[in-house]
Rosetta silent file (secondary structure, phi, psi, omega in degrees, C-alpha in Angstrom):
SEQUENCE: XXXXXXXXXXXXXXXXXXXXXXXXXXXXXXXXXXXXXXXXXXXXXXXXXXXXXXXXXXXXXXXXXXXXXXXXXXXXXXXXXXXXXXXXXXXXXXXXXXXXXXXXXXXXXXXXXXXXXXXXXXXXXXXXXXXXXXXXXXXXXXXXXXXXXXXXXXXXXXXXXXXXXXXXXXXXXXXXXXXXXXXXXXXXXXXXXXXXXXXXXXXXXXXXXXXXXXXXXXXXXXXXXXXXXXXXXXXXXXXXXXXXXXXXXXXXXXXXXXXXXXXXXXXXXXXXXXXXXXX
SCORE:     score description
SCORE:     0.000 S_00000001
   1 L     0.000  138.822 -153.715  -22.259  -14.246   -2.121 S_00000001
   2 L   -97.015  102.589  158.234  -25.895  -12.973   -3.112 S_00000001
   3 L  -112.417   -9.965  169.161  -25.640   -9.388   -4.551 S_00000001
   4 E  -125.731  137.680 -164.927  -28.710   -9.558   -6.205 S_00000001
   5 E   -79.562  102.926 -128.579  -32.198  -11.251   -5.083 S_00000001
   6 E  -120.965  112.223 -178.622  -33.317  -13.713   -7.754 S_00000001
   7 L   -59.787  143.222 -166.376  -37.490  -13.449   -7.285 S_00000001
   8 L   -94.896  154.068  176.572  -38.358  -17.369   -6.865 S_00000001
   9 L   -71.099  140.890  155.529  -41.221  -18.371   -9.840 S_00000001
  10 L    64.205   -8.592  169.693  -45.011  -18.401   -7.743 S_00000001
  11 L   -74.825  178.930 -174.902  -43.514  -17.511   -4.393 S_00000001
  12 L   -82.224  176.159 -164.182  -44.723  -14.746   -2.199 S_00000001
  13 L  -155.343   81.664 -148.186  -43.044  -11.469   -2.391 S_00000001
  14 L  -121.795  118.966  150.810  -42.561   -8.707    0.459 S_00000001
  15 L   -74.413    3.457  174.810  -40.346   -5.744   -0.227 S_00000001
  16 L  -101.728   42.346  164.868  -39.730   -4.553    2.777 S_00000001
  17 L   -87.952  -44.786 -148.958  -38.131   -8.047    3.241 S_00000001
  18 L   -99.634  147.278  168.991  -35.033   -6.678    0.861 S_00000001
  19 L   -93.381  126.950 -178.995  -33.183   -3.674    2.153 S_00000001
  20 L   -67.076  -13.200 -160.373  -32.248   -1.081   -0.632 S_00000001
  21 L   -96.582    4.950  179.857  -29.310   -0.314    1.450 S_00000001
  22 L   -79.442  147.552 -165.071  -27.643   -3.586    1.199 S_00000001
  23 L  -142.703  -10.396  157.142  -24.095   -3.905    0.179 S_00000001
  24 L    77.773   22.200  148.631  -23.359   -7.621    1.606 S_00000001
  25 L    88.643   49.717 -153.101  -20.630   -6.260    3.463 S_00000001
  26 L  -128.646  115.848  165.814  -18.423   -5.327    0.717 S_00000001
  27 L   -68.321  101.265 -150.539  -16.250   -2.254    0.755 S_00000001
  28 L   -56.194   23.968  144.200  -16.659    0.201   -1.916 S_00000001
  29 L  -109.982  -36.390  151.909  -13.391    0.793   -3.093 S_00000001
  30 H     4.559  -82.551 -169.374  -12.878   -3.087   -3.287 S_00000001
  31 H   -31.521  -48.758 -137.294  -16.083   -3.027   -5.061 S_00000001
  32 H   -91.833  -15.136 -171.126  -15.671   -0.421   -7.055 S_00000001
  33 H   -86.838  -55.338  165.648  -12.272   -1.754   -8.559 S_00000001
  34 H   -13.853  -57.492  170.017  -13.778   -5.146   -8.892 S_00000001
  35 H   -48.288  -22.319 -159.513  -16.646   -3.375  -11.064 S_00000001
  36 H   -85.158  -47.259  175.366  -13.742   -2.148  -13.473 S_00000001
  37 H   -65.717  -17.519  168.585  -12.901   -5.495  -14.102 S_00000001
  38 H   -67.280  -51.431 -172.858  -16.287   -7.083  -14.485 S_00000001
  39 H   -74.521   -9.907  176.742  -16.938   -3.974  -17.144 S_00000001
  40 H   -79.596  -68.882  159.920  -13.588   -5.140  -19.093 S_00000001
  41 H   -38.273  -58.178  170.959  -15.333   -8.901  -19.054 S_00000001
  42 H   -83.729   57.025  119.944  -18.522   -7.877  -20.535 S_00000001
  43 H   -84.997  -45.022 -156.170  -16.685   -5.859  -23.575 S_00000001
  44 H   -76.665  -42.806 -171.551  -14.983   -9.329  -24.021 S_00000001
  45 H  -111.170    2.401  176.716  -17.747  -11.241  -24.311 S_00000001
  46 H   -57.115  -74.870  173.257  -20.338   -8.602  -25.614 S_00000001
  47 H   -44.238  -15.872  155.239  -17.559   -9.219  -28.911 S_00000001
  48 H   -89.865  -35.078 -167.698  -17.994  -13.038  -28.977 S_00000001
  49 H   -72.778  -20.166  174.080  -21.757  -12.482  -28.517 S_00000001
  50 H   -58.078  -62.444  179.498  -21.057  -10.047  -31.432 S_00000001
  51 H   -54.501  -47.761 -169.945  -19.442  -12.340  -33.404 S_00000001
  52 H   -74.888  -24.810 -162.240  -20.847  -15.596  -32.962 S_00000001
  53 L    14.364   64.786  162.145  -24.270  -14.210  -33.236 S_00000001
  54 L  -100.851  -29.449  174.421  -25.879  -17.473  -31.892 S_00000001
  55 L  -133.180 -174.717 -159.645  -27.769  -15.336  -29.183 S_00000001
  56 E  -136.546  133.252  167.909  -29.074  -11.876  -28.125 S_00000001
  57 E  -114.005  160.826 -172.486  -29.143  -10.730  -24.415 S_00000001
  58 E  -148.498  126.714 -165.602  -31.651   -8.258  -23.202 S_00000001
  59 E  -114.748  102.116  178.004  -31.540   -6.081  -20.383 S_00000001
  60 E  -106.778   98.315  171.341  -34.792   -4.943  -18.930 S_00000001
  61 E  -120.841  127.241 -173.056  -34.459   -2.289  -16.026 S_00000001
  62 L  -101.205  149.976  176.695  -37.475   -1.339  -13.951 S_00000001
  63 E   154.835  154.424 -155.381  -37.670    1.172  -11.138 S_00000001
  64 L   -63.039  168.397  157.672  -39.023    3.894   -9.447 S_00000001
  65 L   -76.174  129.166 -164.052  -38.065    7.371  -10.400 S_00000001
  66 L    91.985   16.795 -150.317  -34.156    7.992   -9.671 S_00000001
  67 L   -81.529  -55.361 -173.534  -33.653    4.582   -9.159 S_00000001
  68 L   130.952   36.877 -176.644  -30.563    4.695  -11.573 S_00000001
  69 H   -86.822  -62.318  165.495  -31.716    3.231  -14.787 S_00000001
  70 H   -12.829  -62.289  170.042  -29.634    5.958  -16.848 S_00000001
  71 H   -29.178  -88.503  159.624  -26.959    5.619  -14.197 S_00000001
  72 H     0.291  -91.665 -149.973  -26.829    1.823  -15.215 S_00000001
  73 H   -86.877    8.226  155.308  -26.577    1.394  -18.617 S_00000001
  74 H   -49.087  -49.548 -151.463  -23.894    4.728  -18.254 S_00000001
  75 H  -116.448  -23.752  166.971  -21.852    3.007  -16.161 S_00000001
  76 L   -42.309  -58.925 -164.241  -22.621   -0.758  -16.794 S_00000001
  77 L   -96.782   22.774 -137.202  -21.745   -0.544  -20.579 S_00000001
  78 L   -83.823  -22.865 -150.567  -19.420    2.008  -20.566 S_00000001
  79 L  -126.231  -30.192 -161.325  -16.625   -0.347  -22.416 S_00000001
  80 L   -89.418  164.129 -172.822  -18.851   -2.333  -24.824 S_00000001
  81 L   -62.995  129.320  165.073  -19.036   -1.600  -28.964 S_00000001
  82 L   -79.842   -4.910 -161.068  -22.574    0.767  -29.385 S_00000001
  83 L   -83.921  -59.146 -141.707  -22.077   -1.305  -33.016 S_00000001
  84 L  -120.479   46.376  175.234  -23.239   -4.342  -31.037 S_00000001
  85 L  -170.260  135.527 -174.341  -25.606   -2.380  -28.350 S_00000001
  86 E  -139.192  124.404  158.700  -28.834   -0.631  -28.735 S_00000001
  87 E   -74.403  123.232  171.357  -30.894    1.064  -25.844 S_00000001
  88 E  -119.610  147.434  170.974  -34.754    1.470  -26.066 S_00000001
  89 E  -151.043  119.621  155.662  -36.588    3.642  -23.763 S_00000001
  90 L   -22.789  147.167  168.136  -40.316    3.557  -23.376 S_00000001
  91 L  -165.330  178.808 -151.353  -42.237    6.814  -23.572 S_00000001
  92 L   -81.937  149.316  172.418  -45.892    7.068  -23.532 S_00000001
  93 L   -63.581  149.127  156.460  -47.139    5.126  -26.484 S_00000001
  94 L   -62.907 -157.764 -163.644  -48.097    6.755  -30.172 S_00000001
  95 H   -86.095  -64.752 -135.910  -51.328    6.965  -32.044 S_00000001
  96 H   -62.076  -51.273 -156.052  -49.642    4.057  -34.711 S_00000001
  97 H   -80.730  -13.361 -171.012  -48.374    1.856  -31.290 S_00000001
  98 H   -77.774   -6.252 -162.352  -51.725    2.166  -29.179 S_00000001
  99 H   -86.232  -33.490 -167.948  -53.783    0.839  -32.739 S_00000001
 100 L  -123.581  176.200 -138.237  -51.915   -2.278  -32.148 S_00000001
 101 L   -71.252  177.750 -175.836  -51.402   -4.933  -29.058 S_00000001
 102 L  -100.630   -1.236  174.193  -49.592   -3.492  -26.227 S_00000001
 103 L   -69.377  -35.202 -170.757  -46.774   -5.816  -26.885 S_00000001
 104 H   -57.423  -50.013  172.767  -46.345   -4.806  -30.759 S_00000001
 105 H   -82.998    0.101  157.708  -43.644   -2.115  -30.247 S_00000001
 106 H   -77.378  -37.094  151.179  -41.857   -3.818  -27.907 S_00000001
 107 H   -35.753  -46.423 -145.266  -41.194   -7.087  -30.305 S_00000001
 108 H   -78.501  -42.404 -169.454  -40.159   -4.551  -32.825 S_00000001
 109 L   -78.834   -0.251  154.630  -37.561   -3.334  -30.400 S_00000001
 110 L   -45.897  103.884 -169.307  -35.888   -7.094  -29.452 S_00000001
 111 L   -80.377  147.984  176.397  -32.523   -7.471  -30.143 S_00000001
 112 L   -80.688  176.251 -158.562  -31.330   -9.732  -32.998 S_00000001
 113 L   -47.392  127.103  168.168  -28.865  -12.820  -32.885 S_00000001
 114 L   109.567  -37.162  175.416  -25.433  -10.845  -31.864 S_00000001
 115 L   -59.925  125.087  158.169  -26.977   -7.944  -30.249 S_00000001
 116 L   -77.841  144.117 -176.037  -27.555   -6.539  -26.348 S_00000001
 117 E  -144.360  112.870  152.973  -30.857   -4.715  -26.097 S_00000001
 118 E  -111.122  135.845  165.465  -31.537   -2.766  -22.987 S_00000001
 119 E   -69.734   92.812 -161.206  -34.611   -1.638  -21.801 S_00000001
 120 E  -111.543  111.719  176.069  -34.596    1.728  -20.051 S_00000001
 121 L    88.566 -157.495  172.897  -38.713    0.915  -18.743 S_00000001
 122 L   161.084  170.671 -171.050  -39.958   -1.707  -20.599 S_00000001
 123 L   -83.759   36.815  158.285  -43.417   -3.134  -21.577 S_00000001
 124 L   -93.486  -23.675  154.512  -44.118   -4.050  -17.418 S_00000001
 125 L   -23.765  -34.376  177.191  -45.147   -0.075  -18.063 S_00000001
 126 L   -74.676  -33.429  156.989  -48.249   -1.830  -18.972 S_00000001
 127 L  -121.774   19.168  144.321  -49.035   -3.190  -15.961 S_00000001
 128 L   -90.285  -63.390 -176.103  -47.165   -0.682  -13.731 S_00000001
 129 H   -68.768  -43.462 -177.751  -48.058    3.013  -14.855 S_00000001
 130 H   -33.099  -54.377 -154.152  -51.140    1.188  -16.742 S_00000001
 131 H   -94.544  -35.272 -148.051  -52.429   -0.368  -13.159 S_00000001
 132 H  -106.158  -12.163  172.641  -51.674    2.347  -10.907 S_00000001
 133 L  -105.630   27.898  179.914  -53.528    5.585  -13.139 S_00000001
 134 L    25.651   84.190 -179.501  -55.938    3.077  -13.570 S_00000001
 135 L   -94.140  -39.005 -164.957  -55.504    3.796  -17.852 S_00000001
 136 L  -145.074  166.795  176.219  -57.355    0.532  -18.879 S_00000001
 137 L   -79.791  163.072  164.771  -59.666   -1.808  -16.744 S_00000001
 138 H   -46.906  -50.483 -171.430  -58.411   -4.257  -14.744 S_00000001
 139 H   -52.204  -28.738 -160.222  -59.929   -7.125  -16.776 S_00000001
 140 H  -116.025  -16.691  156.782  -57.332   -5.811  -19.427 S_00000001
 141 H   -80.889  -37.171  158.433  -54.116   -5.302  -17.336 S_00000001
 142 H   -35.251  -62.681 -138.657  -54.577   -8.240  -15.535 S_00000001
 143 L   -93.870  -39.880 -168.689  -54.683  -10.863  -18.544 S_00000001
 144 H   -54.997  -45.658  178.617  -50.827   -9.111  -19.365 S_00000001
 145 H   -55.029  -55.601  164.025  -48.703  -10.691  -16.975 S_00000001
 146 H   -32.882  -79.220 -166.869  -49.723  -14.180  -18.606 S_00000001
 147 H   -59.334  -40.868 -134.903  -48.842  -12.702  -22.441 S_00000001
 148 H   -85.062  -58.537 -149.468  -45.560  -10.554  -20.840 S_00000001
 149 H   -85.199  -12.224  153.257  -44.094  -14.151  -19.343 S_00000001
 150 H   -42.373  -71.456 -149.360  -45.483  -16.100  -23.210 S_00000001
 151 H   -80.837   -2.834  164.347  -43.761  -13.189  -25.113 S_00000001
 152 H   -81.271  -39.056 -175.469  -40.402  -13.543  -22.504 S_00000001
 153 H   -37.121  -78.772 -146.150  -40.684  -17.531  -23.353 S_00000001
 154 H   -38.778  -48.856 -179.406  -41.068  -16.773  -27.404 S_00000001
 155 H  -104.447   22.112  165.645  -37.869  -15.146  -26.787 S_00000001
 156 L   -76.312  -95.686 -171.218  -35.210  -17.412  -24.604 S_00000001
 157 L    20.234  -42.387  166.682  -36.664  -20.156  -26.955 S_00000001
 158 L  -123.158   50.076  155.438  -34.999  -18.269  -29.780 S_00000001
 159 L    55.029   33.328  170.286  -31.597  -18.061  -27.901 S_00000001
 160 E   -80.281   93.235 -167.107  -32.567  -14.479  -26.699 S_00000001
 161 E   -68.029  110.735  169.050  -30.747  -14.388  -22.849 S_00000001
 162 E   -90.552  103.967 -159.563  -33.406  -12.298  -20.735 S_00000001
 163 E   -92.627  130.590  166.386  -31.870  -10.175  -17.555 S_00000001
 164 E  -134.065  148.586  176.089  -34.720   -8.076  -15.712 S_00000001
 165 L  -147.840  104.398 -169.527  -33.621   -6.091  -13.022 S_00000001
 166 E   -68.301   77.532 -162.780  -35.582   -4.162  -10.665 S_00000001
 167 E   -76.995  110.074  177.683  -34.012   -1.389   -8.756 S_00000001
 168 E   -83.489  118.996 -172.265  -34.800   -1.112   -5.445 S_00000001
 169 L  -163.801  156.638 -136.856  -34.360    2.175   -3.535 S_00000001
 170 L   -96.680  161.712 -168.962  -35.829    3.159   -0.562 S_00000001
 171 H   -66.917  -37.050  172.947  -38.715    6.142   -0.555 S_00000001
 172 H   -22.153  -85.789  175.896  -35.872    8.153    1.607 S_00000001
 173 H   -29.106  -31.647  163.943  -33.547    7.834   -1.087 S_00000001
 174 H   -82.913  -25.987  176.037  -35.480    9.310   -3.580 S_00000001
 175 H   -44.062  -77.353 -158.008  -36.514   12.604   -1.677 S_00000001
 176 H   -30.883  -49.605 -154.692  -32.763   12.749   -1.437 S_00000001
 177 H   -95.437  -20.532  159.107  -31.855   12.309   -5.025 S_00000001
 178 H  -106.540   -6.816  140.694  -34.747   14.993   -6.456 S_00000001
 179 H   -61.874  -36.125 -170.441  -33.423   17.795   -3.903 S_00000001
 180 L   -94.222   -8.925  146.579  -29.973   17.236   -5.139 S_00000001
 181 L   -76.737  -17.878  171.552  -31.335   17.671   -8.893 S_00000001
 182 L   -67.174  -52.920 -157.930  -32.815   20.512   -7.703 S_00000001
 183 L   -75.829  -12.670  178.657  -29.660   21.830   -6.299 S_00000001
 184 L  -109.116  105.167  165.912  -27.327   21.110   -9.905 S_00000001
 185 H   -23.843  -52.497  160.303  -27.998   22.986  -12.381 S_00000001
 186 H   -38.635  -65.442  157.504  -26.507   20.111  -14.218 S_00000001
 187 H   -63.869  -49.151  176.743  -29.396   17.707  -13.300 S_00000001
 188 H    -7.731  -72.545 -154.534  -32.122   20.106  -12.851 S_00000001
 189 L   -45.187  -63.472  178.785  -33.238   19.520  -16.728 S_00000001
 190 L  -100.655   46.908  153.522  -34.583   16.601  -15.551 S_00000001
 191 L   -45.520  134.854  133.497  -37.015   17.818  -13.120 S_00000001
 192 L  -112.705  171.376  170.263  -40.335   17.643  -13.344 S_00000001
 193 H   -89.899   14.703  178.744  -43.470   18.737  -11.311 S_00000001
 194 H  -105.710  -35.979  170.976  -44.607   14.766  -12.276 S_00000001
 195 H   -60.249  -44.275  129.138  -41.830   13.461  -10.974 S_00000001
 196 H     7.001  -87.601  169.555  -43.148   15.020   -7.457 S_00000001
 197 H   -43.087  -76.264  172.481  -46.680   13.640   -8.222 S_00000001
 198 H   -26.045  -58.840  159.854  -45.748   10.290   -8.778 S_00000001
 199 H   -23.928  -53.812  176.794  -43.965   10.092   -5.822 S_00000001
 200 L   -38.098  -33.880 -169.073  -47.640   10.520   -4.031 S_00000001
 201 L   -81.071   -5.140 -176.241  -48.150    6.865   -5.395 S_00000001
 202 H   -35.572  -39.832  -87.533  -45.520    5.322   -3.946 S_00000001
 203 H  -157.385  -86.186  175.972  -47.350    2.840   -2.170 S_00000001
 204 H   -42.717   -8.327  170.086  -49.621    1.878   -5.577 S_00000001
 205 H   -77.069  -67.570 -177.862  -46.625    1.698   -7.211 S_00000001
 206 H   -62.658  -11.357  174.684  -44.897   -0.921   -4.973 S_00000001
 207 H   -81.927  -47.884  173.114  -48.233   -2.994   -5.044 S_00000001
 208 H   -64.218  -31.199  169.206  -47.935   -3.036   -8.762 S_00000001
 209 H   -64.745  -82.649  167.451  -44.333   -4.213   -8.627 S_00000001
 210 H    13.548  -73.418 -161.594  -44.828   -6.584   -5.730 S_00000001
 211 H   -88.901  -18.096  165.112  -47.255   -8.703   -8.412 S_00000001
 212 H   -44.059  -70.207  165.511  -45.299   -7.824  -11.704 S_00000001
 213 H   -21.505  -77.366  170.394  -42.355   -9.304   -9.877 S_00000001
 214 H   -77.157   -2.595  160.456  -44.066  -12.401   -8.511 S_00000001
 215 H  -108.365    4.439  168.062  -46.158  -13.163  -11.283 S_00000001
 216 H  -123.041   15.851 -175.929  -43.997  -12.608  -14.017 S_00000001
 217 L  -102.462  136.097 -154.944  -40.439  -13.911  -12.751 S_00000001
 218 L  -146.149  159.018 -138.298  -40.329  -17.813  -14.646 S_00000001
 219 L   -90.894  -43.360  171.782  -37.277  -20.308  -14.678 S_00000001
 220 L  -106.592   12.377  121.192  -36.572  -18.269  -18.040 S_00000001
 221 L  -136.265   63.528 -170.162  -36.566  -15.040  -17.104 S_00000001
 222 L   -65.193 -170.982 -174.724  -36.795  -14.107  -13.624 S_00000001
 223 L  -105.071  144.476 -169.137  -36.580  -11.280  -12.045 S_00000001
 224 E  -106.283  112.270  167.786  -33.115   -9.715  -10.230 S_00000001
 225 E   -86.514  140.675 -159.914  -34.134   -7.153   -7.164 S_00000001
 226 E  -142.602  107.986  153.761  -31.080   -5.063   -7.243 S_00000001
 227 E   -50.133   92.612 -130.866  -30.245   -2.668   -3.969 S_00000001
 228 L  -120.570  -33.043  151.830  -30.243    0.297   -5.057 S_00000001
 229 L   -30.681  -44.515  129.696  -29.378    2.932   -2.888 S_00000001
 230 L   -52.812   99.657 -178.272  -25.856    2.439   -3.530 S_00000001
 231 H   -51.163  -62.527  179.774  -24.717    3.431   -7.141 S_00000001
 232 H   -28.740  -58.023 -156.293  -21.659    1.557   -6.520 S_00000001
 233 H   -93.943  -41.827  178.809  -22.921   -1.850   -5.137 S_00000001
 234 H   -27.968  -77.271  164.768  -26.055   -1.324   -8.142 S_00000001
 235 H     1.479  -92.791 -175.565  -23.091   -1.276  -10.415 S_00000001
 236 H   -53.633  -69.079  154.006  -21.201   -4.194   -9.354 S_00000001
 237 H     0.501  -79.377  168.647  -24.355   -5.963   -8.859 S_00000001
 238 H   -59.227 -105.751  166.536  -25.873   -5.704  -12.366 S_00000001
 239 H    31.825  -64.601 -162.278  -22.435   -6.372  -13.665 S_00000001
 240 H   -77.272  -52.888 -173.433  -21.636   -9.377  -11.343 S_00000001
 241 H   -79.040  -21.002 -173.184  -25.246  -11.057  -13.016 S_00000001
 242 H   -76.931  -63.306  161.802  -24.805  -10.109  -16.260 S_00000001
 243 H   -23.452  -47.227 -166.964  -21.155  -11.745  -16.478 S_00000001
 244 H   -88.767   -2.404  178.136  -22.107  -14.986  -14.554 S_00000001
 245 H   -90.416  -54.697  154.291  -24.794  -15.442  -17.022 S_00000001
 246 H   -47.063  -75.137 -158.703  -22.689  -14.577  -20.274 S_00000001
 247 L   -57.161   18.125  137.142  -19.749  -16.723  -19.506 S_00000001
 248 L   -89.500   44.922  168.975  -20.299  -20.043  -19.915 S_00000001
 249 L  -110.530  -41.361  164.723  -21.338  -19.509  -23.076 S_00000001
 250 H     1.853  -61.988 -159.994  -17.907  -18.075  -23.674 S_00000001
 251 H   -94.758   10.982  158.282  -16.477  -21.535  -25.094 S_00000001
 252 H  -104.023    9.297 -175.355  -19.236  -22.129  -27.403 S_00000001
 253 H  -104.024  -68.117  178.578  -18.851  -18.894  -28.682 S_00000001
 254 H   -48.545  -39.436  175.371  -15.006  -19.208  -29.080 S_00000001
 255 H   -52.130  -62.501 -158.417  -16.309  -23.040  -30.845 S_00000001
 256 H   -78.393   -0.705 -176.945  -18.681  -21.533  -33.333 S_00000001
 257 H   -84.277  -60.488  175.771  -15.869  -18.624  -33.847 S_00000001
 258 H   -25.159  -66.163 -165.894  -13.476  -21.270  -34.613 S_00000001
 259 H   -60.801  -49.220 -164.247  -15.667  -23.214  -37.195 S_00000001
 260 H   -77.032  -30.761 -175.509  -16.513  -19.806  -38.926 S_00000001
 261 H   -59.438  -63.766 -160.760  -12.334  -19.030  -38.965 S_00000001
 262 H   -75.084  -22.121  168.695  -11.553  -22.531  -40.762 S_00000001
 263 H   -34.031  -87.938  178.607  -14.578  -21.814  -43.062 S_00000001
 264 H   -56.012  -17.864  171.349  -13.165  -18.426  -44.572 S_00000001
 265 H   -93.252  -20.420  161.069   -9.336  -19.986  -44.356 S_00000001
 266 H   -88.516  -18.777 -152.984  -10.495  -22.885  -46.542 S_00000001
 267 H   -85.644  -50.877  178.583  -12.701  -20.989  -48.829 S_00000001
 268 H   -74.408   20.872  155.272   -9.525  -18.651  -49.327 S_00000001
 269 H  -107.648  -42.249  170.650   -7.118  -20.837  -49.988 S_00000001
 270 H   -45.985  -31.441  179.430   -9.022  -22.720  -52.300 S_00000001
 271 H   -91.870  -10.654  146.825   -9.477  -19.396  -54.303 S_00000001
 272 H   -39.836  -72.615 -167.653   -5.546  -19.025  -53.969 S_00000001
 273 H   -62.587  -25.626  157.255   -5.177  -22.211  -55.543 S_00000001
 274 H   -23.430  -67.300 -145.210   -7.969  -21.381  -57.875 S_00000001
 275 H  -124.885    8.017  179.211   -6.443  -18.435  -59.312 S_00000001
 276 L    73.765   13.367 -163.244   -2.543  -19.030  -58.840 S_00000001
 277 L  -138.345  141.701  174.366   -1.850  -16.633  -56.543 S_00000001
 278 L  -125.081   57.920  163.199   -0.692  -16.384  -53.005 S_00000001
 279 L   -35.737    0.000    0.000   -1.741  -12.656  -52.414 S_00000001
């Protein structure tokens, strides 16, 4: 069963094809207990990916405003070690990062061998917000998708796992979800009159995903359209791909964990017998 839409490399790409409202016919407390156990499975293997440090996974989530990239890595990660998990989120670039490539502070921001890296935005900002307030020419936003799916190679290549996940939610849904920040005092704070604004753009927005999507999803790291209108089935969703992606790796993790075990149990007994003692 399909809970998330895996963009094909060079095919065509129509979003009103995917419904944000899809839940693949799955009942949401089912779901939602399912989800507990799927977040219990990635703490399990988040700690072999800790451990073994042979690879890195990276979580890159894109989406409109309210889509539920907070939401996400809130409810996704809820159980794994922050030791072994680091969240970056995009803001407009500095003086220091705009001096250098548009790539350079996102490299910096990669996670190393052992590590999860999430993305709250990521550097398709360059050719989403980039393309649609027309910030640079075309000639220069264009050229990006090419280096974006290089600098995604550069890292599977070096045993980096890349996830991208697009959250799809329907223009409804969002009205809905900035009146009910209006209405909680809780949420409110993050109101803006830009979020508003943006909105106007919808439509230039989804044209800039549309080719971000279909020109930058590649047999090593495509892109996951995620329904989004449902927190719940989002959840389970993300979850469901991130898991089927870790776990076969599982017993090569548990291998090189082994290997590293008899290492340190010969090197200390040898320094038993070394030193007389069986401390």
């Amino acid at each position: 069963m399909n809970l998330t839409f895996k963009v094909e490399p060079g095919g065509a790409l129509n979003l009103a094809d995917y419904d944000p409202r899809y839940k693949a016919d799955l009942d949401r407390k089912d779901a939602e207990e399912q989800f507990q156990h799927l977040a219990r499975e990635i703490d399990e293997l988040q700690e072999l990916l800790y451990a073994a440090s042979t690879h890195s996974l990276l979580v890159v989530l894109q989406g409109m405003d309210t889509s539920g990239k907070d939401g996400t890595i809130r409810k996704v990660f809820h159980r794994v070690d922050p030791l072994g998990t680091r969240v970056k989120s995009f803001k407009t670039p500095t003086e220091e990062e705009l001096a250098h490539d548009f790539l350079w502070r996102v490299h910096q921001n990669a996670p190393c061998r052992g590590e999860i890296g999430i993305f709250n935005r990521s550097h398709y900002e360059d050719v989403l917000i980039v393309r649609v307030h027309n910030l640079v020419p075309e000639s220069i936003w264009r050229q990006r998708y090419r280096q974006i799916n290089d600098f995604e190679r550069l890292l599977t290549e070096n045993n980096t796992i890349v996830l991208k996940f697009f959250l799809h939610i329907s223009y409804e849904e969002q009205a809905e979800r900035l009146r009910e920040r209006e209405e909680e005092v809780a949420k409110a704070w993050k109101l803006s009159v830009g979020d508003w604004e943006e909105r106007q753009l919808w439509d230039a927005y989804q044209a800039a995903y549309v080719d971000a999507l279909r020109l930058c999803s590649t047999e090593c790291a495509p892109w996951h359209i995620v329904p989004a209108d449902r927190k719940w089935f989002r959840n389970l969703a993300i979850a469901t791909t991130i898991v089927e992606m870790l776990r076969p790796l599982k017993a090569d993790w548990l291998a090189q964990l082994k290997r590293q075990s008899d290492r340190s149990l010969a090197e200390l007994r040898e320094y038993r017998e070394r030193n007389h003692t069986a401390e």
